[in-house]
C-alpha positions as CSV (number, residue, x, y, z in Angstrom):
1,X,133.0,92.8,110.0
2,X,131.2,96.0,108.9
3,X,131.8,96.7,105.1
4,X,131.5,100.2,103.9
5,X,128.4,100.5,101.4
6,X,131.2,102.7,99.1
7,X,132.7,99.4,98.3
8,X,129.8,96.5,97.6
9,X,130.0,95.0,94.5
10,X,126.9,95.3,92.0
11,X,126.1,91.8,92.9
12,X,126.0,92.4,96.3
13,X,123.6,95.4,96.4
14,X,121.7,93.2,94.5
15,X,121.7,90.4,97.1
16,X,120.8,93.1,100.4
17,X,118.1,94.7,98.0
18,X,116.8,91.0,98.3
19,X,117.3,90.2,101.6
20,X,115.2,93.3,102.6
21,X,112.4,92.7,100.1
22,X,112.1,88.8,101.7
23,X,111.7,90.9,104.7
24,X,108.9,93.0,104.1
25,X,107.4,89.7,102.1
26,X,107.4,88.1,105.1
27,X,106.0,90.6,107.3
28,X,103.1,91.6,104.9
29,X,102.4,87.7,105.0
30,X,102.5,87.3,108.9
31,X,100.0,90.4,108.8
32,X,97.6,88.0,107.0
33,X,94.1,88.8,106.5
34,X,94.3,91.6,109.2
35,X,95.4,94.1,106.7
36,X,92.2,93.2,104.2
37,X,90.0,93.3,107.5
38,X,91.2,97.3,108.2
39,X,90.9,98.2,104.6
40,X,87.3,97.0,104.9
41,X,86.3,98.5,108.1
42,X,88.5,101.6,108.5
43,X,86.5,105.4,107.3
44,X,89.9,106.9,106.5
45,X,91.1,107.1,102.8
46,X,92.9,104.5,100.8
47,X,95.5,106.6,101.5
48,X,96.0,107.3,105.2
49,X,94.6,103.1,105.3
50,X,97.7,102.0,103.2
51,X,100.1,104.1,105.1
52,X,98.8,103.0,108.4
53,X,99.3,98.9,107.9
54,X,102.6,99.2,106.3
55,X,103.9,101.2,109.5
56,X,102.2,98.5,111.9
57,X,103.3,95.5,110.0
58,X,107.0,96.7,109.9
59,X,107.1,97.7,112.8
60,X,106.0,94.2,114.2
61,X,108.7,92.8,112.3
62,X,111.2,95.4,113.2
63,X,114.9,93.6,112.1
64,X,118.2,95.3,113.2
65,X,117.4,99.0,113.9
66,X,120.1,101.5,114.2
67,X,119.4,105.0,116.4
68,X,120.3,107.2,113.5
69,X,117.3,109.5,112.3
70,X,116.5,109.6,108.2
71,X,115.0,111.9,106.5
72,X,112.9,110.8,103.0
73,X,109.4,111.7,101.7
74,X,108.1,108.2,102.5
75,X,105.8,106.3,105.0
76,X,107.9,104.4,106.3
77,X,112.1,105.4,106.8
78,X,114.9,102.8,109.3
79,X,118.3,102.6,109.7
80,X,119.3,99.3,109.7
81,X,122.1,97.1,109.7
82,X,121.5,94.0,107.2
83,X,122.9,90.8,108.6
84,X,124.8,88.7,105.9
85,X,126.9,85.8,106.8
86,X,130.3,87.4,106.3
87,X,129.6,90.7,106.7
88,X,127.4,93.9,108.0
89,X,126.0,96.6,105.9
90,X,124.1,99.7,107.0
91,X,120.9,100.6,105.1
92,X,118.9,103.3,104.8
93,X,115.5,101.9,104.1
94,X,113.1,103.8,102.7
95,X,109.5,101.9,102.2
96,X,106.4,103.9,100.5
97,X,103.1,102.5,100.6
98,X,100.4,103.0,97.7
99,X,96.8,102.1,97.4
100,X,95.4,101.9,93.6
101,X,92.7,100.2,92.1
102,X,95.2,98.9,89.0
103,X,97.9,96.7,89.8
104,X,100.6,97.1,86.8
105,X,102.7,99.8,88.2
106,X,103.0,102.2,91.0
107,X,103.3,106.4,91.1
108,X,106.5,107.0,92.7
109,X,108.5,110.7,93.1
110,X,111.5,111.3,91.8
111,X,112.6,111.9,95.6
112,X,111.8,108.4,96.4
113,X,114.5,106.8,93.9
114,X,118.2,107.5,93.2
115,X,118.3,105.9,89.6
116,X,118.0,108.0,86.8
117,X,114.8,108.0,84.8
118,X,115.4,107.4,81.2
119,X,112.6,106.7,78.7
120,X,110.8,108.4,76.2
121,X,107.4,110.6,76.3
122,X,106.1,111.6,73.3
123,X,108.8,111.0,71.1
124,X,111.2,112.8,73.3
125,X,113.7,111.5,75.5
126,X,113.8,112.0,79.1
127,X,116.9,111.7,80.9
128,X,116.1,113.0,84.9
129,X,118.0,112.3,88.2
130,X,116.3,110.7,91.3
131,X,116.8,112.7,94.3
132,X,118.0,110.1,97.1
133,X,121.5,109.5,96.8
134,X,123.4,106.3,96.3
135,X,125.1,106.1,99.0
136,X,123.0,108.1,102.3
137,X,125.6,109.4,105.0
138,X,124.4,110.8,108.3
139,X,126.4,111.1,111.3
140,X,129.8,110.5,109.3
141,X,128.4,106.9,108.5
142,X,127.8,106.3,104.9
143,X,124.5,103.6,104.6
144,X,123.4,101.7,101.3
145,X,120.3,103.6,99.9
146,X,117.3,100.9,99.0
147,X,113.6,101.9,98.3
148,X,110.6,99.7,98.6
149,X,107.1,99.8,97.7
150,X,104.0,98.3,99.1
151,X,101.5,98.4,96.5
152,X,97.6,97.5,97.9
153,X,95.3,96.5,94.7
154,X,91.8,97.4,95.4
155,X,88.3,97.7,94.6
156,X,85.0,99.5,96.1
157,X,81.6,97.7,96.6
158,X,78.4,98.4,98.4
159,X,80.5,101.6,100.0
160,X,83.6,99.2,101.2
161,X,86.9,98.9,100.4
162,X,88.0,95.5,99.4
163,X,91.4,94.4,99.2
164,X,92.1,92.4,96.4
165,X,96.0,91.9,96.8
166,X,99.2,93.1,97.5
167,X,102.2,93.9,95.5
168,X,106.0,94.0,96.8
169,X,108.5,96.0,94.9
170,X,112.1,96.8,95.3
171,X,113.1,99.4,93.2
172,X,117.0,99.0,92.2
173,X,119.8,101.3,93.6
174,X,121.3,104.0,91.4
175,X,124.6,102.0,91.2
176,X,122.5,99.0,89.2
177,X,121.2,101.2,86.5
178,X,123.0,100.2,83.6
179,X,121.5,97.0,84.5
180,X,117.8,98.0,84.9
181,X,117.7,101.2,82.8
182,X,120.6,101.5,80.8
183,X,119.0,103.9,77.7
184,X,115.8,105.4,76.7
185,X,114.7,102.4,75.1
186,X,115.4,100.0,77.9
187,X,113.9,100.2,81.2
188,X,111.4,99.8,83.8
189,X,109.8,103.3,83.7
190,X,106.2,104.4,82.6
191,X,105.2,107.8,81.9
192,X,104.1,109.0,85.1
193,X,100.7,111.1,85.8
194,X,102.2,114.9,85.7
195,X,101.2,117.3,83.7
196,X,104.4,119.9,82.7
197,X,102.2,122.4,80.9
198,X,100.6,123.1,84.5
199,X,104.0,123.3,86.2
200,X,103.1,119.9,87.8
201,X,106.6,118.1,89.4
202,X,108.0,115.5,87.2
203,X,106.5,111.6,88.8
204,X,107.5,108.4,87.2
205,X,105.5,105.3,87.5
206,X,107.5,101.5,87.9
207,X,106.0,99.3,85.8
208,X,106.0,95.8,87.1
209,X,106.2,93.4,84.5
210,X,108.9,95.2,83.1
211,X,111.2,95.2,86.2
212,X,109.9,91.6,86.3
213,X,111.7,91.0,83.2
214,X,114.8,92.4,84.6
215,X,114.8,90.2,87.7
216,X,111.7,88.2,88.6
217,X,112.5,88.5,92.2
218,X,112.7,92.2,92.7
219,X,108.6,91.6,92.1
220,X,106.3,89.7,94.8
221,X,102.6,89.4,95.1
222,X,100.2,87.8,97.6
223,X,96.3,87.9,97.3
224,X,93.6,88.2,99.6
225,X,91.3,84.9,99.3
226,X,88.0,86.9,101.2
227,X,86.2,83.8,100.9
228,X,88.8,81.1,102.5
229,X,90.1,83.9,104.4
230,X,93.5,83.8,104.5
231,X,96.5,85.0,102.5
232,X,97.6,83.3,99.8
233,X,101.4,83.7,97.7
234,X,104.9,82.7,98.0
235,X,108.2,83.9,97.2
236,X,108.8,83.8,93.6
237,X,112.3,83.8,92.8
């Protein structure tokens, strides 16, 4: 049975936001060491480097595609249907991919969430709306909105880019935000790195012990062991 995304409880949005980040745990595990290997050979920028493995390791792991187009300002974008015993959901899956050389929180644009941003920057409160929708609807088919983040940690030395580890992040739907970020005073946001005096757009950065604290899942991390190599973490639930 096909369930309209309109009508999932809280709980389970929670449970296919989980589902999909076991997914992309799993297919950044299966990639292995191959993903520290690139970031140490490839000339490209973190950037481009980042964006490159978390296309190729999706896509080896590819899941239930649907042919519907999306359209999001991420690397990585499916329809999908998710699977769960009783029923089937379509997604809209959105998946960025960031390469930092901190690993507490991640950059991410206000068009790559649909919760609302509310925290407070220098004393004032911020209240603004994330772009996606809640529920995504293209070709008269409404699909459950989830965004993802890859986050690679790494460092430079002797003119090579070493990849330390790899952080997995699934940002919560809009429809979960009185769980996750109910007031100014309690979220998962950081301040992001825009400047408003220079007219700079308004960025947001998810820090990830606090969304940790909200639900230790929604958080995963595996590390790249460049002397045993191989890659070492499980699911943390």
């Amino acid at each position: 049975m096909e369930k309209d995304p309109k009508i999932l409880s809280l709980d389970e949005i929670e449970e296919i936001e989980k589902l999909t980040l076991r997914w992309i745990f799993q297919a950044v595990y299966d990639f292995g060491m191959e993903a520290h290997e690139i970031f140490l050979r490839s000339p490209d920028s973190v950037k481009d480097i980042a964006e490159d493995i978390t296309r190729e390791l999706l896509d080896r792991l590819s899941g239930f595609n649907v042919q519907q187009r999306v359209y999001g300002t991420v690397d990585y974008k499916k329809a999908r249907y998710v699977i769960l015993p009783d029923q089937t959901v379509r997604q809209a899956l959105f998946i960025d991919s960031k390469a930092e050389k901190e690993n507490r929180s991640a950059t991410i644009q206000m068009s790559q969430t649909s919760m609302w941003v509310r925290q407070r920057r220098s004393g004032a409160q911020v209240n603004e709306k994330g772009f996606l929708p809640e529920i995504s609807e293209y070709g008269d088919k409404n699909y459950l909105t989830t965004t993802c983040l890859i986050h690679f940690s790494y460092d430079d030395l002797s003119g090579h880019h070493r990849l330390h580890e790899v952080t997995m992040v699934a940002i919560p739907n809009g429809k979960l935000q009185a769980r996750y970020n109910p007031t100014v005073d309690d979220g998962i946001w950081l301040a992001g790195r825009n400047a408003p005096t220079l007219g700079e757009d308004f960025r947001v950065r998810v820090g990830f012990s606090r969304l940790k604290a909200k639900a230790s899942w929604r958080v995963q991390r595996l590390i790249y062991d460049e002397e045993g190599q191989e890659c070492i973490g499980s699911w943390q639930s």
